[in-house]
ZADO-1210 file (C-alpha; in nm, 4 decimals, padded with zeros to 6 digits):
<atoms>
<atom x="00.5078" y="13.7090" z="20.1438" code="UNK" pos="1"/>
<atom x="00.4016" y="13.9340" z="19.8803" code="UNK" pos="2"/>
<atom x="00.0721" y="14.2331" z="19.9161" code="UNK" pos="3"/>
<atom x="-00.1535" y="13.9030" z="19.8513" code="UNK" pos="4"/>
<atom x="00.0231" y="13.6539" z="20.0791" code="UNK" pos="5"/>
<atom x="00.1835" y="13.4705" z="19.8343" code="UNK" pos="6"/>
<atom x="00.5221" y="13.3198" z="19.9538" code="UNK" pos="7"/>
<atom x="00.8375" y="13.3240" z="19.6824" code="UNK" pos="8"/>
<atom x="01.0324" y="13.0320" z="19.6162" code="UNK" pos="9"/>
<atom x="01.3590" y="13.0259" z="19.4635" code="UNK" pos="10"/>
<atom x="01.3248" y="12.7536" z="19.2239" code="UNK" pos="11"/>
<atom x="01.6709" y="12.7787" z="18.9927" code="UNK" pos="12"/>
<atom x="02.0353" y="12.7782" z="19.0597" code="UNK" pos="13"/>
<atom x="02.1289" y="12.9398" z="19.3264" code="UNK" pos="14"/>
<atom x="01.7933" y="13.0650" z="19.4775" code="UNK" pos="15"/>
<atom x="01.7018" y="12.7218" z="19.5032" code="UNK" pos="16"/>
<atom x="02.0150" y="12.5271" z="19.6349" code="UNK" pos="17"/>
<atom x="02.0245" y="12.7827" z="19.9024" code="UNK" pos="18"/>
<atom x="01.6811" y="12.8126" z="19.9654" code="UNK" pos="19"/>
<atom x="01.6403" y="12.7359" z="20.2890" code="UNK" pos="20"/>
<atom x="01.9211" y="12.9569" z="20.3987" code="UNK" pos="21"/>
<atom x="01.7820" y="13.2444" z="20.2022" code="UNK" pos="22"/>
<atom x="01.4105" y="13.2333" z="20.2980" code="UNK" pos="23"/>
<atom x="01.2855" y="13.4359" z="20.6505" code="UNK" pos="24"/>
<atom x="01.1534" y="13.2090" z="20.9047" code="UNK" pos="25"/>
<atom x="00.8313" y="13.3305" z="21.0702" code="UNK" pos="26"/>
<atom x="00.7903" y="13.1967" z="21.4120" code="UNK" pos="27"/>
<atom x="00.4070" y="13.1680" z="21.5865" code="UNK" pos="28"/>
<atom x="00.3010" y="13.0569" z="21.9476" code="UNK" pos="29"/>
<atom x="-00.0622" y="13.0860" z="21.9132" code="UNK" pos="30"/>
<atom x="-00.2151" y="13.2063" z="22.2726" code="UNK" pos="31"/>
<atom x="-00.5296" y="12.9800" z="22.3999" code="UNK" pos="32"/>
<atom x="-00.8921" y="13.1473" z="22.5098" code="UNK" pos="33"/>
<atom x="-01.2491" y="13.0378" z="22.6039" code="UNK" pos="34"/>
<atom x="-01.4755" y="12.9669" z="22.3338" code="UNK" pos="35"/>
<atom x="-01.6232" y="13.3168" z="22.4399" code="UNK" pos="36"/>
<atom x="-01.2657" y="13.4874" z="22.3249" code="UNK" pos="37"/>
<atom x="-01.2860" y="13.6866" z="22.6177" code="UNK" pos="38"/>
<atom x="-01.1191" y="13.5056" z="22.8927" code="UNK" pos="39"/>
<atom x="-00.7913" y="13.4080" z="22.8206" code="UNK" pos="40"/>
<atom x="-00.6999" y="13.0420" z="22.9473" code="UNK" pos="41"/>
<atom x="-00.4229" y="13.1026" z="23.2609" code="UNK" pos="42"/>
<atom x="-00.2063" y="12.8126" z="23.1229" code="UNK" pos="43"/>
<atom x="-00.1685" y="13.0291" z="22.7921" code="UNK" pos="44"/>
<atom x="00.1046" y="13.2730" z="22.6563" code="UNK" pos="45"/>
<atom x="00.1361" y="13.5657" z="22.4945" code="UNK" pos="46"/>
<atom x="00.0861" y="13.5813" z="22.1167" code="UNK" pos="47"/>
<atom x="00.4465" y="13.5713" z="21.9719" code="UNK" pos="48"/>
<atom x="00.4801" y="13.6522" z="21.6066" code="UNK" pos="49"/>
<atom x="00.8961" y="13.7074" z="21.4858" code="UNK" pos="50"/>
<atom x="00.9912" y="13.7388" z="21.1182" code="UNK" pos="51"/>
<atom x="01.3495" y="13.5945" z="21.0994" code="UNK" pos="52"/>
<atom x="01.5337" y="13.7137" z="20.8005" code="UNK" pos="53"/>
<atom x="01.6930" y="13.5162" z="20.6053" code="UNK" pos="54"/>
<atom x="02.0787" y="13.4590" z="20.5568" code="UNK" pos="55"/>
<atom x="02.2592" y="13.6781" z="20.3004" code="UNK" pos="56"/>
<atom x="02.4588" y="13.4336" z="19.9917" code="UNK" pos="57"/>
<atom x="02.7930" y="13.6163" z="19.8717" code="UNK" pos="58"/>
<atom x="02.8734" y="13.4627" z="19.5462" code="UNK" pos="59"/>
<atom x="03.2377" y="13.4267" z="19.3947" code="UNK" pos="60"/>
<atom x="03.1141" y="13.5922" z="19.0487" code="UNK" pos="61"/>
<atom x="03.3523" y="13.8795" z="18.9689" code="UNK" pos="62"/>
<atom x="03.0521" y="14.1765" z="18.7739" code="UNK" pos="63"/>
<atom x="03.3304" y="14.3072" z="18.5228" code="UNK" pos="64"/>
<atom x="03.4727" y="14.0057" z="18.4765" code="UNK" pos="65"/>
<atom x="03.1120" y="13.8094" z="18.4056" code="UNK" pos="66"/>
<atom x="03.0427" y="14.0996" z="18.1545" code="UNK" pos="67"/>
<atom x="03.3162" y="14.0952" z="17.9780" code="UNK" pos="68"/>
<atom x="03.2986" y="13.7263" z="17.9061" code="UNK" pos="69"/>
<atom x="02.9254" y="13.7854" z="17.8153" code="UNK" pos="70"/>
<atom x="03.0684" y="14.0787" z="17.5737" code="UNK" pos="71"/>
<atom x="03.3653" y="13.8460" z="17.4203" code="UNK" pos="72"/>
<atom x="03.1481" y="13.5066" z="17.4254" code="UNK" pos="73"/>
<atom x="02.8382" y="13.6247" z="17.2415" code="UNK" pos="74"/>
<atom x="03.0828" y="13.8302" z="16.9876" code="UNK" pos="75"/>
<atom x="03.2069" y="13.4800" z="16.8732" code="UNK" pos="76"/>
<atom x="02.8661" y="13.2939" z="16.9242" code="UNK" pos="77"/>
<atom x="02.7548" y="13.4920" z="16.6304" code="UNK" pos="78"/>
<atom x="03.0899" y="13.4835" z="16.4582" code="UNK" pos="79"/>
<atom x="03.0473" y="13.1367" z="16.4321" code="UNK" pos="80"/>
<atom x="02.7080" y="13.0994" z="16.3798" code="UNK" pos="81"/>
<atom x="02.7256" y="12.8641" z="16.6503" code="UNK" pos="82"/>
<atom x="02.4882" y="12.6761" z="16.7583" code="UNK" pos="83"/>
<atom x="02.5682" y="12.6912" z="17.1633" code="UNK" pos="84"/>
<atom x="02.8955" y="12.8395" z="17.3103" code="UNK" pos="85"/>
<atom x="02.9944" y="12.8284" z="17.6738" code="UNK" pos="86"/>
<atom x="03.2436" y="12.9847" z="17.8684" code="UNK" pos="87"/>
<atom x="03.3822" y="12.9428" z="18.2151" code="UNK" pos="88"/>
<atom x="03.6381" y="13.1502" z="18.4381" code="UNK" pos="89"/>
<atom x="03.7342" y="12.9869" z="18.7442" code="UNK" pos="90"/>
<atom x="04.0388" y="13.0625" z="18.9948" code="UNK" pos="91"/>
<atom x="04.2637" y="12.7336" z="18.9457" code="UNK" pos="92"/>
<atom x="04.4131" y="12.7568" z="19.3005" code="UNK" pos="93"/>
<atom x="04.1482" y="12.7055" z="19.4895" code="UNK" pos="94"/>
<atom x="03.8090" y="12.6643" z="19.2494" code="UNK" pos="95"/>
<atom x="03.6334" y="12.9569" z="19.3033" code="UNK" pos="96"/>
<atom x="03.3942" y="13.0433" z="18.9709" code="UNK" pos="97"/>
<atom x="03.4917" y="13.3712" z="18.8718" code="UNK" pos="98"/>
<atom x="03.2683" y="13.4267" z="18.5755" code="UNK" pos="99"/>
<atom x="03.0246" y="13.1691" z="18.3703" code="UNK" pos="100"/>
<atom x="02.8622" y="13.2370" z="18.0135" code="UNK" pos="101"/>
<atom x="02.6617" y="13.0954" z="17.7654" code="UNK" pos="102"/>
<atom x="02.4459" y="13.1361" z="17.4380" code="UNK" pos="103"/>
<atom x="02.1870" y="12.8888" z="17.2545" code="UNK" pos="104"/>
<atom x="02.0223" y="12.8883" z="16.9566" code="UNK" pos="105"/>
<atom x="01.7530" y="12.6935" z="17.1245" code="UNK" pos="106"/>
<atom x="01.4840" y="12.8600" z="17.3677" code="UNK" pos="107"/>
<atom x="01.6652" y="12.8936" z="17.7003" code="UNK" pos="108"/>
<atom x="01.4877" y="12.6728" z="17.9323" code="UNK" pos="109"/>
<atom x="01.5267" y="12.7164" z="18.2635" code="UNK" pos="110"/>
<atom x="01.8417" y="12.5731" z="18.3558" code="UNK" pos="111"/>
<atom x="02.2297" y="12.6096" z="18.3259" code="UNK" pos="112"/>
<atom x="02.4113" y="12.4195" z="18.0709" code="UNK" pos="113"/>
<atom x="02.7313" y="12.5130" z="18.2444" code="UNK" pos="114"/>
<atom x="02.6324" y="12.2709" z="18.5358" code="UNK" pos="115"/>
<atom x="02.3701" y="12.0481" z="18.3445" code="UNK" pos="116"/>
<atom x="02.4605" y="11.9732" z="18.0286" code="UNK" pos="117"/>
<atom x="02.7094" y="11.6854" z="17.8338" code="UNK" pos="118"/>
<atom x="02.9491" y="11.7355" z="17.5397" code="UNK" pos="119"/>
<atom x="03.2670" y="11.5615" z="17.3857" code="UNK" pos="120"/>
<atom x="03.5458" y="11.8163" z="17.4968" code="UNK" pos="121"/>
<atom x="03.7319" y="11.7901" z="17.1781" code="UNK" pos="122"/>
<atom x="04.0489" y="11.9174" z="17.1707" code="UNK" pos="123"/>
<atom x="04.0432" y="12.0952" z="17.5236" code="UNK" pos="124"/>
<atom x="04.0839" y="11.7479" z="17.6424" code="UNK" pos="125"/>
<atom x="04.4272" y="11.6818" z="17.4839" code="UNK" pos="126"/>
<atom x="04.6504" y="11.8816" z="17.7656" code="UNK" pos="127"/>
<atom x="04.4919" y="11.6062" z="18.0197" code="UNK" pos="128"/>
<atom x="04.5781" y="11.3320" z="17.8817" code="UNK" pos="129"/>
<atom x="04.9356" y="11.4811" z="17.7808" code="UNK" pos="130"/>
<atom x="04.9746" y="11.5999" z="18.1775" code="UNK" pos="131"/>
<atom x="04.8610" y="11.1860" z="18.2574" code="UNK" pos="132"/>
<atom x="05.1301" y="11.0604" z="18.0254" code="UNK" pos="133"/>
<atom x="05.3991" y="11.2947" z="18.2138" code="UNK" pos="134"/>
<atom x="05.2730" y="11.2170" z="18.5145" code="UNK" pos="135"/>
<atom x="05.3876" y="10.8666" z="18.4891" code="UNK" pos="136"/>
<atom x="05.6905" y="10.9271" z="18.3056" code="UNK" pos="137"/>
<atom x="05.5631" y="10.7840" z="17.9605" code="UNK" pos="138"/>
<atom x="05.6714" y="11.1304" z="17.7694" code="UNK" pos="139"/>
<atom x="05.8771" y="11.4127" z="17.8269" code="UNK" pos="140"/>
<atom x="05.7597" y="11.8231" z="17.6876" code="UNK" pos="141"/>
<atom x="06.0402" y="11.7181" z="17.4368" code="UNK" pos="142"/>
<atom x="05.9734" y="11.3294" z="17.3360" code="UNK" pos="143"/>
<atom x="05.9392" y="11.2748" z="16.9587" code="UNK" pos="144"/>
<atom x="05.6404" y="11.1467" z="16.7707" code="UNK" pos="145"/>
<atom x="05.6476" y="11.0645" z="16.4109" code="UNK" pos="146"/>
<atom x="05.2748" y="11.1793" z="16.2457" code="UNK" pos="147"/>
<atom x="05.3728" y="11.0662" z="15.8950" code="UNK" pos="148"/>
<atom x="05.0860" y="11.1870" z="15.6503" code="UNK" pos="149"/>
<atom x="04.8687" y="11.2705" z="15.9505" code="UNK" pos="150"/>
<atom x="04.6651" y="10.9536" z="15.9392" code="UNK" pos="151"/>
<atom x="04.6773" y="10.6530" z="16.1657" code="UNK" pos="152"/>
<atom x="04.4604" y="10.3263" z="16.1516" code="UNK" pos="153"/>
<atom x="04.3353" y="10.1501" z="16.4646" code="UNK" pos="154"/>
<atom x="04.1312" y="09.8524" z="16.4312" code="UNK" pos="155"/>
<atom x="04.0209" y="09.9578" z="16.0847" code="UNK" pos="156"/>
<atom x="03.9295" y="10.2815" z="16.1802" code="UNK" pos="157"/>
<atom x="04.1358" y="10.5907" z="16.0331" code="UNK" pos="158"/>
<atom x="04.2219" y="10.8648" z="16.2489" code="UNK" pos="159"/>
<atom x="04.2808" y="11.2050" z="16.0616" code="UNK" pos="160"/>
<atom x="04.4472" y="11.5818" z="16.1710" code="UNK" pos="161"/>
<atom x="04.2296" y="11.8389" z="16.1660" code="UNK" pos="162"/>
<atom x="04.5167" y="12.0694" z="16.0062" code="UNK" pos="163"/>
<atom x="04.6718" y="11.9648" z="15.6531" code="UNK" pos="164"/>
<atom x="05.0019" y="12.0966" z="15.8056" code="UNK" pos="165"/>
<atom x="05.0739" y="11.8505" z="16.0917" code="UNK" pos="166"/>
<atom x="05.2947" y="11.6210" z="15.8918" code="UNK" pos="167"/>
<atom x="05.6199" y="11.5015" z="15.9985" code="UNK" pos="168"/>
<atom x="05.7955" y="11.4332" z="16.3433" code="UNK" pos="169"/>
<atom x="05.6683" y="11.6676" z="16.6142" code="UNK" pos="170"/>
<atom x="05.7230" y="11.6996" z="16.9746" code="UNK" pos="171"/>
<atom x="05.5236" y="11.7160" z="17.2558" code="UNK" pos="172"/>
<atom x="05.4446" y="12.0925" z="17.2918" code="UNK" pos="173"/>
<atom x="05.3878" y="12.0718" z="16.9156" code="UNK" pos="174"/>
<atom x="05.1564" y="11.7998" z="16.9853" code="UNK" pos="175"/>
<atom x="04.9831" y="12.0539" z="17.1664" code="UNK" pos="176"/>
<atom x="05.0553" y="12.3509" z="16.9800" code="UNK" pos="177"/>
<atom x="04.9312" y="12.1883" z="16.6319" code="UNK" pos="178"/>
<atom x="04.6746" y="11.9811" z="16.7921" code="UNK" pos="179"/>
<atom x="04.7381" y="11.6735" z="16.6940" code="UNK" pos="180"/>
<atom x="04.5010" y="11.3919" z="16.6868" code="UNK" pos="181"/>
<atom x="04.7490" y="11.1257" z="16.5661" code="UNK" pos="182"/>
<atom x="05.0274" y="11.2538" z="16.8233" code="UNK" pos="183"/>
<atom x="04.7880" y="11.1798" z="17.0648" code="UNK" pos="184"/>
<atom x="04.6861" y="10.8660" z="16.9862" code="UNK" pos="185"/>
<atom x="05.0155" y="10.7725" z="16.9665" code="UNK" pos="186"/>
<atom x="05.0742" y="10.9081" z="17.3283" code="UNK" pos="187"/>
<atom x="04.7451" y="10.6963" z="17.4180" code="UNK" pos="188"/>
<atom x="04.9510" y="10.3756" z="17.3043" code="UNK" pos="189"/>
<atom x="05.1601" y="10.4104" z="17.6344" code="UNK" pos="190"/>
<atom x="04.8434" y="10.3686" z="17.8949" code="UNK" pos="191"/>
<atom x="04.6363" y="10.0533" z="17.9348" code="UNK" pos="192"/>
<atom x="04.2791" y="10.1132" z="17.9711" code="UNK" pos="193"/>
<atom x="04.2736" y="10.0206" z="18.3113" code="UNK" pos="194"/>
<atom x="04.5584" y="10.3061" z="18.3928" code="UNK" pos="195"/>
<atom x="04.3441" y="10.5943" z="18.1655" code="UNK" pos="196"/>
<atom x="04.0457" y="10.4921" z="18.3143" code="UNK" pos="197"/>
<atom x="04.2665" y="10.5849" z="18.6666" code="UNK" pos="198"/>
<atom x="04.2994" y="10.9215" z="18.5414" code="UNK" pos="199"/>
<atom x="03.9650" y="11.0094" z="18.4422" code="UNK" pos="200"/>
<atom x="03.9359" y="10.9229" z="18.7842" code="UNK" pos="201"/>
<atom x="04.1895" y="11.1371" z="18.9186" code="UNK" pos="202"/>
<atom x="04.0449" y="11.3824" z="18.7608" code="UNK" pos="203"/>
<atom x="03.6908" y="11.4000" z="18.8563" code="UNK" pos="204"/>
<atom x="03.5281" y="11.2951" z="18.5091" code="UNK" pos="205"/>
<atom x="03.3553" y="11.0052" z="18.7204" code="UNK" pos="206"/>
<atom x="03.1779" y="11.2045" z="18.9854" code="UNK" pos="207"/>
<atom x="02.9957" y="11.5370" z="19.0147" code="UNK" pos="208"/>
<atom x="03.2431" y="11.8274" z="19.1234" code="UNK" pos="209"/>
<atom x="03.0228" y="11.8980" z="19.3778" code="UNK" pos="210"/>
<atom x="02.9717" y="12.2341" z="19.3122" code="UNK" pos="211"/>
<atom x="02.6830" y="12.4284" z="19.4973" code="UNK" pos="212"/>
<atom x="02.4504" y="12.4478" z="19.2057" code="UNK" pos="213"/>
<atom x="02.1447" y="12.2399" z="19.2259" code="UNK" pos="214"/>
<atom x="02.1048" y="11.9308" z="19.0005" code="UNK" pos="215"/>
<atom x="02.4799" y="11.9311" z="18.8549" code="UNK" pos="216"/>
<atom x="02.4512" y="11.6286" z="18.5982" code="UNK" pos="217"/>
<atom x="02.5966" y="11.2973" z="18.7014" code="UNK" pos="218"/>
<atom x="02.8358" y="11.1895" z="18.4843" code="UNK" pos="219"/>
<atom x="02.8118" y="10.9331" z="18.2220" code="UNK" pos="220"/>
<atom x="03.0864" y="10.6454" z="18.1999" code="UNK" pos="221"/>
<atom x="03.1362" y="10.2913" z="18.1247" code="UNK" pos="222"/>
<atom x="03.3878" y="10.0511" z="18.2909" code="UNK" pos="223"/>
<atom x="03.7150" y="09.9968" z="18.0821" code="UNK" pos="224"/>
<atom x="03.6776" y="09.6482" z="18.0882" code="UNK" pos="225"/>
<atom x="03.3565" y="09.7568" z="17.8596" code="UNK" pos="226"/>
<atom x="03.5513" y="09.9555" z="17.6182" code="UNK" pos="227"/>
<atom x="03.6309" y="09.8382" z="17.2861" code="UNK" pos="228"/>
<atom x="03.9865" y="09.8709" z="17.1617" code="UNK" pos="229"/>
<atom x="03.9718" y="10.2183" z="16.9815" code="UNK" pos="230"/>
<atom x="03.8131" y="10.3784" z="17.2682" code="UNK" pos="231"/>
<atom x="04.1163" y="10.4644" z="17.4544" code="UNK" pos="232"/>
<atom x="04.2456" y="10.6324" z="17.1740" code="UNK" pos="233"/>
<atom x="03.9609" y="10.8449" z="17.1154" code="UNK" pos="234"/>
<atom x="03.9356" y="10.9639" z="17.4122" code="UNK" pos="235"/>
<atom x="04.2781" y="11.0855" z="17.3414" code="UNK" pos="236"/>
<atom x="04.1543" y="11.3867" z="17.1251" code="UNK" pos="237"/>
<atom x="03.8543" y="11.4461" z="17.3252" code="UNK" pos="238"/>
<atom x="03.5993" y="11.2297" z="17.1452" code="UNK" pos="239"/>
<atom x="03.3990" y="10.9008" z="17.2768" code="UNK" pos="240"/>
<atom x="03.3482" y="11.1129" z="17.6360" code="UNK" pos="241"/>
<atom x="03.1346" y="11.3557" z="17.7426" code="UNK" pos="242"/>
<atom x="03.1711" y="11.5929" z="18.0125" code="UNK" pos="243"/>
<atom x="03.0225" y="11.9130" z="18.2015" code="UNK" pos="244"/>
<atom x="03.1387" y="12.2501" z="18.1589" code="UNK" pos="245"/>
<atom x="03.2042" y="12.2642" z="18.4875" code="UNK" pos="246"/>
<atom x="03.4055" y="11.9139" z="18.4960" code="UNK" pos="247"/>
<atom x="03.6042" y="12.0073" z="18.2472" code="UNK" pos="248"/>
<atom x="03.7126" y="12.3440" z="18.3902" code="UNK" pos="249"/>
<atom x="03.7732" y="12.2231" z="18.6925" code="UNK" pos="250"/>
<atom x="03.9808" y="11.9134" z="18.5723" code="UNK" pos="251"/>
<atom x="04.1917" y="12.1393" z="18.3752" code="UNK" pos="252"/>
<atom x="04.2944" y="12.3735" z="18.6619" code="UNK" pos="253"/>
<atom x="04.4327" y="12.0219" z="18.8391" code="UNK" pos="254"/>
<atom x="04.6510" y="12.0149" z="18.5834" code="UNK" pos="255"/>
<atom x="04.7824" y="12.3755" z="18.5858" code="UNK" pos="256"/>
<atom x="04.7869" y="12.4432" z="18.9338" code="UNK" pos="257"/>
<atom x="05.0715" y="12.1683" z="19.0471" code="UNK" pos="258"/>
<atom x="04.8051" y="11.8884" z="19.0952" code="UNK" pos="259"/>
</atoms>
């Protein structure tokens, strides 16, 4: 408690997951008297009055590292004229968040976007669904795929490449490399929707990760059996899903760090 009694209570991320942990425990055996106050009751005890302290929280957040990303994130933030960036560093071997960023142009409210909020991954998505489709065999690092004029049509809709220059046959790592929207729809053609639905799955895009940060969003997902036809292939280049920060991050060190 505070000069005027007032008790503190952690009421965002950390502070308030751990809360109870963190907080000092006061424990009080009140001592019994006469209604006069001067004769003290022989059943009753001594007045006891203990302040516990609290338990000590050691985060995994590296300082330099955190400020460097703060340094490096908010340089291209207003590069960009952006209108939210965020940025994660996390040890792939065994999950620990090394270093977590972000910027808004909207008035910060009291919460953590990197833990509570939803966006289509984009592109960062494509090296997931490539690592699925190796996984089962469907493609090698070296299988070819013929882009043509870098369109496709699926069920009347037409799927473009962000980059005039993707033309042609490519392979794999150029399907990476050039981030290619039709090369991945075309590796999308091998899975059923029941088997990529498996490895969103596999990778944690159906659950909360879990991590100890209070009121990590629950993820949003349908059923395959209520997708429509193009959604699979969609999905392939990161759009029609949405995903957490911290989901994402996490689901891409599976895929670097042998599984």
């Amino acid at each position: 408690p505070d000069s005027k009694g007032v008790i503190k209570v952690g009421n965002f991320g950390i502070e308030k997951y751990y809360e109870g942990y963190l907080r000092e425990k006061y424990l009080k055996i009140k001592t019994n008297f006469s209604k006069t106050r001067d004769i003290k009751l022989p059943t009753s005890e001594e007045v006891i009055e203990k302040s516990l302290n609290g338990k000590n929280v050691v985060l995994t957040i590296d300082n330099e590292i955190n400020f460097i990303l703060n340094t490096e994130l908010e340089k291209q933030f207003l590069a960009m004229k952006a209108e939210e960036a965020y940025a994660v560093i996390m040890n792939p071997n065994n999950g620990k968040i090394i270093a977590t960023s972000y910027f808004s142009q909207k008035k910060k409210d009291v919460r953590n976007p990197i833990f509570q909020d939803q966006f289509e991954p984009g592109s960062t998505f494509k090296p997931l669904v490539v690592a699925a489709a190796i996984e089962e065999k469907y493609i090698t690092p070296t299988t070819k795929f013929n882009v043509g004029d870098g369109t496709i049509t699926k069920f009347g809709h037409t799927i473009k490449e962000s980059s005039r220059g993707t033309r042609g046959v490519i392979d794999t790592g150029d399907v990476i490399n050039k981030s290619s929207n039709v090369g991945m729809v075309l590796i999308s053609e091998y899975f059923s929707d029941e088997k990529f639905e498996e490895y969103l799955k596999k990778f944690g895009f159906y659950d909360r990760t879990g991590v100890d940060f209070p009121s990590e969003l629950k993820p949003y997902a349908s059923p395959y059996k209520k997708w429509d036809k193009l959604k699979k292939h969609t999905m392939a280049f990161g759009q029609g899903i949405v995903v957490t920060p911290i989901q994402l991050i996490t689901a891409f060190s599976a895929a670097i760090n042998g599984g």
